[in-house]
C-alpha positions in Angstrom: 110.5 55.4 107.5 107.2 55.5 105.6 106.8 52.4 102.6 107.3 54.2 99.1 104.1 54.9 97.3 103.5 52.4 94.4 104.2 54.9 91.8 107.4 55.6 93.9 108.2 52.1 93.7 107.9 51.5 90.4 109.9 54.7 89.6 113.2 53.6 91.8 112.1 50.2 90.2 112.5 51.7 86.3 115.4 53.7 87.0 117.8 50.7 89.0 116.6 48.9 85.9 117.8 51.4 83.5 121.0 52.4 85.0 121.7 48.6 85.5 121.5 48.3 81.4 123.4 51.4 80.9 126.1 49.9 82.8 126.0 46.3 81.4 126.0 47.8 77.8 128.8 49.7 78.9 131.0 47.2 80.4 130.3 44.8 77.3 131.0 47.8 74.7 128.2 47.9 73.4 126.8 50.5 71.3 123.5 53.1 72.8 120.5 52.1 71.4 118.9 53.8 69.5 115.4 53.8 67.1 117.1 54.5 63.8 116.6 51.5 61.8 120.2 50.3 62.5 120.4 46.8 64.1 121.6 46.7 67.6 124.0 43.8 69.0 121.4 42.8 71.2 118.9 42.6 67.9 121.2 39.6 66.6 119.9 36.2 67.2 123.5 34.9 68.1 124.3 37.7 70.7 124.1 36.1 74.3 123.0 38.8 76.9 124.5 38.6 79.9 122.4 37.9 83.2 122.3 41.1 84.2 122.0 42.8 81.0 118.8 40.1 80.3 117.3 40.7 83.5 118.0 44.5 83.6 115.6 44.7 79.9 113.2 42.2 81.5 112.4 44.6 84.4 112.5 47.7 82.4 109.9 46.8 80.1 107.6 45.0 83.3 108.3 48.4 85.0 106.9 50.5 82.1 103.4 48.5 81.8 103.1 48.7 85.5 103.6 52.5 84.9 101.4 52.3 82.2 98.7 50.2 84.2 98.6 53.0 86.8 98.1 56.4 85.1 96.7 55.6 81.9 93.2 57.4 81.9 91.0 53.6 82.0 88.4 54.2 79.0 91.9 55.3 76.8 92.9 51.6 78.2 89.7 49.9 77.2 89.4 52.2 73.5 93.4 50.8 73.2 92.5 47.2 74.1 89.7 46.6 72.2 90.7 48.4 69.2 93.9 45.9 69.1 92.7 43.7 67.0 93.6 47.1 64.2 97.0 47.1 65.5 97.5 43.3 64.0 95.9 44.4 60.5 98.1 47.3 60.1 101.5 45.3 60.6 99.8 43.0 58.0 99.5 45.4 55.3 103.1 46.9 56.9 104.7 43.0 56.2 102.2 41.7 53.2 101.7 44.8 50.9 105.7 45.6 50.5 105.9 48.5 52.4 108.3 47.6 54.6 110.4 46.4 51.8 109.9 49.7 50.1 111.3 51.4 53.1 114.1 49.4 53.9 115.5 50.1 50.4 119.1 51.6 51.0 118.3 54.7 49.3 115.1 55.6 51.5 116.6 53.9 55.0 117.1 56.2 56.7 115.3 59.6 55.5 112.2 57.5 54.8 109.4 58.5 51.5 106.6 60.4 51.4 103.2 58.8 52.0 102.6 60.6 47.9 105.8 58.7 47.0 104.7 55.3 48.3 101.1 55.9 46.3 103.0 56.2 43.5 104.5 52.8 44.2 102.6 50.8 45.7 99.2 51.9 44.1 97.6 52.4 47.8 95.6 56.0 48.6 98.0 58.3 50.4 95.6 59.5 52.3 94.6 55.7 54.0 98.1 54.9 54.4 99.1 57.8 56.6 96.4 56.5 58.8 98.2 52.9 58.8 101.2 54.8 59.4 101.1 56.6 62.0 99.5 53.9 64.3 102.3 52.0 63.2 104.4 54.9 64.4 103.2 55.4 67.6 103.9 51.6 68.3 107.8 51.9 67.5 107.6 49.8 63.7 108.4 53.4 61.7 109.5 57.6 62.6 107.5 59.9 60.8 110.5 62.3 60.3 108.3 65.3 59.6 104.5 65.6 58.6 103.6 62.3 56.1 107.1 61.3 55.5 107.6 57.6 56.8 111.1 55.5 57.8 111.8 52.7 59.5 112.5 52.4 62.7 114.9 49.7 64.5 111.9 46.8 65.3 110.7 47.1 61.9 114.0 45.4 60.6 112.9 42.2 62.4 110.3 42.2 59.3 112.5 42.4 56.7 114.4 39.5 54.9 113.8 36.1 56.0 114.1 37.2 60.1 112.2 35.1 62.4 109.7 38.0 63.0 108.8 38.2 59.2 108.1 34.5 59.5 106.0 35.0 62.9 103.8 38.1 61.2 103.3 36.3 57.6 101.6 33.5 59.5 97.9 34.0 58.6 94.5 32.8 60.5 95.1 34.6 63.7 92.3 36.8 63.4 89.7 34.6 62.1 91.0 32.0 65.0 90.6 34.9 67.4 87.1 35.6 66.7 85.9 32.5 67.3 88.0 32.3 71.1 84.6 33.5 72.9 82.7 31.0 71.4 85.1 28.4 72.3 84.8 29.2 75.9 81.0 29.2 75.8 80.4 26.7 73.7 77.8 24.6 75.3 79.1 20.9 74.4 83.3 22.1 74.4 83.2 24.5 77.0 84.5 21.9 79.1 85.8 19.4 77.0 90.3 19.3 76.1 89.9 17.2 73.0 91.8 18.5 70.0 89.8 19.0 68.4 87.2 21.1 70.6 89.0 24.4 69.6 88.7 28.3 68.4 90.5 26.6 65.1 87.5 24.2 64.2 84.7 26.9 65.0 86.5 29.2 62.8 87.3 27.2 60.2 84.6 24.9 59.9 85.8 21.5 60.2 85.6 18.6 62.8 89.6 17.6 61.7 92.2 19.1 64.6 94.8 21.5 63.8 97.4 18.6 62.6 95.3 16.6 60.7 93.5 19.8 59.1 97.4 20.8 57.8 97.8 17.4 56.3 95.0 18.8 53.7 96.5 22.2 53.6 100.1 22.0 52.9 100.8 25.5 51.8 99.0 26.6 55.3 101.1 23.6 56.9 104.6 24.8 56.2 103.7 28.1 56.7 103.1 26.8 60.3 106.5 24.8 60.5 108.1 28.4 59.6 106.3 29.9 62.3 107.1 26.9 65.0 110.9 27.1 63.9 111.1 31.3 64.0 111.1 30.8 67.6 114.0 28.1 67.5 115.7 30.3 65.9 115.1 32.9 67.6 115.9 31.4 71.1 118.9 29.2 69.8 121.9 31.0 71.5 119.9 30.3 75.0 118.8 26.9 74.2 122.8 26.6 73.9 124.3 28.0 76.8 121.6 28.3 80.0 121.7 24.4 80.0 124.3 22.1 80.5 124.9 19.9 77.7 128.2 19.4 78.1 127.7 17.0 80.9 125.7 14.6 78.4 128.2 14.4 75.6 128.9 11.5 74.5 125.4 9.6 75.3 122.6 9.2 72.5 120.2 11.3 72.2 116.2 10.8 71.3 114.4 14.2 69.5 110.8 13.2 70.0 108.6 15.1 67.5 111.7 16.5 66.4 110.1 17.7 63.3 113.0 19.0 60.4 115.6 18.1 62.8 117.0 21.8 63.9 117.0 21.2 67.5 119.4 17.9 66.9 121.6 20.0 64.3 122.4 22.7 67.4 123.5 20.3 69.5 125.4 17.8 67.3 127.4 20.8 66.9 128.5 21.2 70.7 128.5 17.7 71.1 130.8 15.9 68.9 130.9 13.0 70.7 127.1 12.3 70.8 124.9 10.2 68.4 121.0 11.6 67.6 118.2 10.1 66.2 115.4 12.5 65.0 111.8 11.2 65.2 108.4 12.0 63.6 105.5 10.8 61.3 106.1 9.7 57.8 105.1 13.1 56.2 107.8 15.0 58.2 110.8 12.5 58.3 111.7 12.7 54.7 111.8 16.8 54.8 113.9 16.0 58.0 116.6 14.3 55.7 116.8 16.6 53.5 117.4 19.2 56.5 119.7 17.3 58.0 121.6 16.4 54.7 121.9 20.2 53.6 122.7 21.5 56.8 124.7 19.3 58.8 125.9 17.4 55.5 129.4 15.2 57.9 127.4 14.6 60.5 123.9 12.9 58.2 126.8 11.6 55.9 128.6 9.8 59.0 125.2 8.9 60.1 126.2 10.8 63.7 121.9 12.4 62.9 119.9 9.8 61.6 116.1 10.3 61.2 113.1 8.0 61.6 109.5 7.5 61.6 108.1 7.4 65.1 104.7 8.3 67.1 105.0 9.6 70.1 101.4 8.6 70.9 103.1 4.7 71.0 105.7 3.2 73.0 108.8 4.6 72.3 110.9 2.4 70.2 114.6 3.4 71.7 115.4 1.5 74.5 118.8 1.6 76.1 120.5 2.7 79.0 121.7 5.9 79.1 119.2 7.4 76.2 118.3 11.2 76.8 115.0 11.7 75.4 114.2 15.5 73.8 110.8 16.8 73.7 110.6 20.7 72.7 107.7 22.4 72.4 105.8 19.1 71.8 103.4 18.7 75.0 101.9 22.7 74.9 100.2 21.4 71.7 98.4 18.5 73.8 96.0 18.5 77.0 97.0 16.8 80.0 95.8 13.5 79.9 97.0 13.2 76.6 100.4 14.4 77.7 100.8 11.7 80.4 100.1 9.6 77.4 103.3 10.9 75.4 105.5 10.3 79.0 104.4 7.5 80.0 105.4 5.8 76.2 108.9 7.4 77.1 109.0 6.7 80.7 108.1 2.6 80.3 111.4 2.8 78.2 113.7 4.7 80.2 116.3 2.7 82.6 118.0 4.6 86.0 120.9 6.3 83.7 118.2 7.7 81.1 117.0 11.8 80.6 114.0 13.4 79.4 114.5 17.3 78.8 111.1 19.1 78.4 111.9 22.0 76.2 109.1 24.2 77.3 107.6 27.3 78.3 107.9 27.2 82.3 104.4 29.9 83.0 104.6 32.1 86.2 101.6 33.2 87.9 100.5 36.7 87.4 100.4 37.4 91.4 101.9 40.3 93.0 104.0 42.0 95.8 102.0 44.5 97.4 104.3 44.4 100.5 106.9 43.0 103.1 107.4 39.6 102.4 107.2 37.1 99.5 104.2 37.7 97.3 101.9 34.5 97.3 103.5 31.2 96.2 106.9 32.3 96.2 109.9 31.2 97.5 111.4 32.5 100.4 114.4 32.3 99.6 116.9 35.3 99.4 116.5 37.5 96.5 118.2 38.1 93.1 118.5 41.2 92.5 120.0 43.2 89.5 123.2 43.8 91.8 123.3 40.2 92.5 124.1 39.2 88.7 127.1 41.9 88.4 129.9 39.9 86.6 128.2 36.4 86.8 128.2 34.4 83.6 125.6 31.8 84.2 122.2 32.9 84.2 119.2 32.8 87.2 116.5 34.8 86.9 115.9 38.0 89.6 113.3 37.9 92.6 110.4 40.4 90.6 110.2 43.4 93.1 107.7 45.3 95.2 104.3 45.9 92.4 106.3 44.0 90.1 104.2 40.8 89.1 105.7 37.5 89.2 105.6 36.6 85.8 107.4 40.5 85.1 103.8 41.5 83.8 104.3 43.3 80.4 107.7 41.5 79.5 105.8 38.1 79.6 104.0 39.2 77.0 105.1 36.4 74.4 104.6 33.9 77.1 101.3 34.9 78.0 99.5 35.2 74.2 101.5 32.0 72.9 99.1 30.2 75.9 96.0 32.2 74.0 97.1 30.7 70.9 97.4 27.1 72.5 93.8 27.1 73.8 92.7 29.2 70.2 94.8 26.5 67.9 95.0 23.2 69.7 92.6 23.7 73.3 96.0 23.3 75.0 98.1 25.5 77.1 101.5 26.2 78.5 101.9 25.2 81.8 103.4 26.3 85.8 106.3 24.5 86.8 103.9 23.0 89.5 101.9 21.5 86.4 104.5 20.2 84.4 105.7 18.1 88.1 102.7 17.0 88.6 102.5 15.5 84.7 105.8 14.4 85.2 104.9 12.5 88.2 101.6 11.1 86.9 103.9 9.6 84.2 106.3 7.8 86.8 108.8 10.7 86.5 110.5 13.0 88.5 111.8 16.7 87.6 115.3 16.8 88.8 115.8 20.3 87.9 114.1 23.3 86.0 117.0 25.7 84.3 115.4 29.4 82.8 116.1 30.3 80.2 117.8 34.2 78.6 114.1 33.8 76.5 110.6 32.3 76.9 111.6 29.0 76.9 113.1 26.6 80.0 114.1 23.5 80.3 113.0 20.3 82.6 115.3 18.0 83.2 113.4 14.6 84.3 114.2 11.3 85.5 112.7 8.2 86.4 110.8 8.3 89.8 112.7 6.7 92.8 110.7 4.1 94.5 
């Protein structure tokens, strides 16, 4: 039997993906989905996916961009790339100009206003707006229900309120930061240089100070960046939760290095009632950390079960003990290798045989590809997942990426892939292959145990001290 043509592949590819969501909504009751600007169970931060109903959306979506890689006319793909930087203005004036507050009042929800209407009161030309509009349109944010008449659609209520999104797209400096990401990689004295402060962010922001110590001066800026850091806690929380297994560490102590306001800590105090935490971070965080802690987990600060105090992970870590599980999350993609050995090793000279470290961290997958029979390069050879695989399991693995399905799942790595672009842009870091977080690990005296992924794009390493 003659091998199925690529676009062949990548149709059976779209549809098993499909039909395998169809079923999984069915079998959990789940509404259809729909764009009408009506959250979706699977919308809500708390809702848990199953495996196969996470999976199943994963490979849709890396179906469609390989679709899309393949017939879309090549100068319409360059025009749409390089025009993108338009795409992020227009959901800024969308978020930051009240429109999309004006359209998700209750009275125009769902039949949307009239681009005349909005002049009227917003005090922006009708005529510029439609142009806003209907790009915005054509990327899912809003319907036009008939010529000039705007409502939102489904996505758009991610932007709304105090959602995670509408913290991730009132972040500002992206732009300016982007700009300057050419001259960052030609630079001729930091083109090869991983200091800190060697970055996109100084060029475009004129200052020798890196990103940290640049907030220090900037506080409005700076807790508009703790907003932005914490959307995606909350946003991947119901994960964080369930694809690891905390349960087998209740009861011991546990260490949140860099743990910032202390949210990470909160989550798990409240699955693990038997186990003590200890929240750590410089002096201008810890005291904002108490107050989290106070206001939202007020019996567990007032019975001292989450304590918080001043600690730099650049020194030794102070918490010796057997048994300690140490917590970094998404701590060492702000720093560049060697200084990330650093940060391990001040955790790893402390640790006894009984101790943890759990990375928190994006787990990158290379971009390679199966063009054929076999595994595509750097894969294991192991026996597939497949969609069919996860029917009726409850703990989740991820599924082998098919035939001209890239490794990483392409388009629905998305979020992955520009968070790295916005590691080298901000802090001339990146997120890293499991291979490179082992060898880190292992440059530190540590050993990864076990990697579990994550139903979002974050996994967790679970390290140990290295055997001799």
């Amino acid at each position: 039997m003659a091998p199925l043509s690529e676009l062949d592949s990548l149709q059976r590819t779209l549809n098993q993906a499909i039909d395998s969501l169809r079923d999984e909504l069915n079998r959990q009751s789940l509404p259809e989905l729909t764009s009408k600007a009506h959250r979706h169970p699977m919308d809500d931060y708390a809702f848990l996916c199953s495996p196969r109903l996470y999976e199943a959306r994963r490979l849709t979506l890396a179906a469609i961009g390989e679709i899309k890689n393949l017939v879309q006319f090549p100068f319409e793909k360059v025009v749409e790339q390089a025009c993108a930087v338009y795409d992020t203005a227009c959901l800024d004036i969308l978020v930051k100009t009240g429109l999309v507050d004006k359209l998700a009042e209750p009275s125009v929800l769902n039949d949307g206003m009239d681009v005349h209407d909005l002049q009227e009161a917003l005090d922006m030309d009708a005529i510029k707006l439609t142009v806003v509009l209907r790009d915005l349109s054509s990327q899912g944010w809003l319907r036009e229900r008939r010529e000039g008449t705007f409502a939102l659609a489904r996505p758009a209520l991610e932007l709304i309120g105090t959602s995670a999104g509408r913290m991730w797209a009132l972040n500002t400096g992206r732009p300016l930061v982007a700009q300057a990401l050419m001259d960052q990689l030609t630079h001729p004295e930091w083109k090869y240089s991983h200091r800190a402060n060697h970055s996109a962010f100084q060029l475009s922001h004129k200052t020798d100070l890196a990103i940290f110590d640049w907030m220090k001066l900037h506080p409005d800026r700076a807790s508009q960046l703790s907003k932005t850091i914490q959307a995606v806690g909350d946003a991947y929380r119901v994960a964080t939760v369930n694809d690891f297994p905390w349960k087998k560490l209740e009861g011991r102590t546990f260490v949140d290095c860099a743990g910032g306001q202390g949210n990470l800590s909160i989550i798990l105090s409240e699955i693990l009632p038997q186990s003590q935490f200890i929240v750590q971070d410089l002096p201008e965080v810890i005291a904002t950390a108490r107050e989290n802690i106070a206001r939202t987990a007020p019996a567990a600060a007032q019975s001292a079960r989450i304590i918080a105090e001043v600690a730099n992970i650049f020194d030794v870590q102070p918490r010796r003990g057997e048994g300690f599980v140490y917590l970094l999350r998404l701590t060492l993609h702000n720093w560049s290798d060697e200084a990330c050995i650093s940060i391990l090793k001040n955790i790893a000279s402390v640790m006894s045989p009984t101790s943890k470290l759990i990375l928190l961290e994006v787990v990158a997958q290379p971009n390679t590809l199966l063009l054929g029979p076999g595994p595509a390069p750097g894969v294991s050879c192991e026996p597939a997942v497949t969609l069919d695989t996860l029917i009726g399991e409850e703990t989740y693995r991820p599924i082998t990426s098919p035939e001209y399905i890239p490794t990483n799942f392409g388009a629905a790595a998305r979020t992955s892939l520009t968070l790295d672009i916005q590691m080298m842009a901000l802090f001339n870091a990146q997120e890293r292959t499991q291979r490179e977080w082992t060898v880190l690990a292992n440059s530190a005296g540590l050993h990864v145990v076990d990697v579990h992924a994550f139903r979002g794009t974050v996994s967790a390493l679970e390290c140990e001290l290295s055997r001799p």
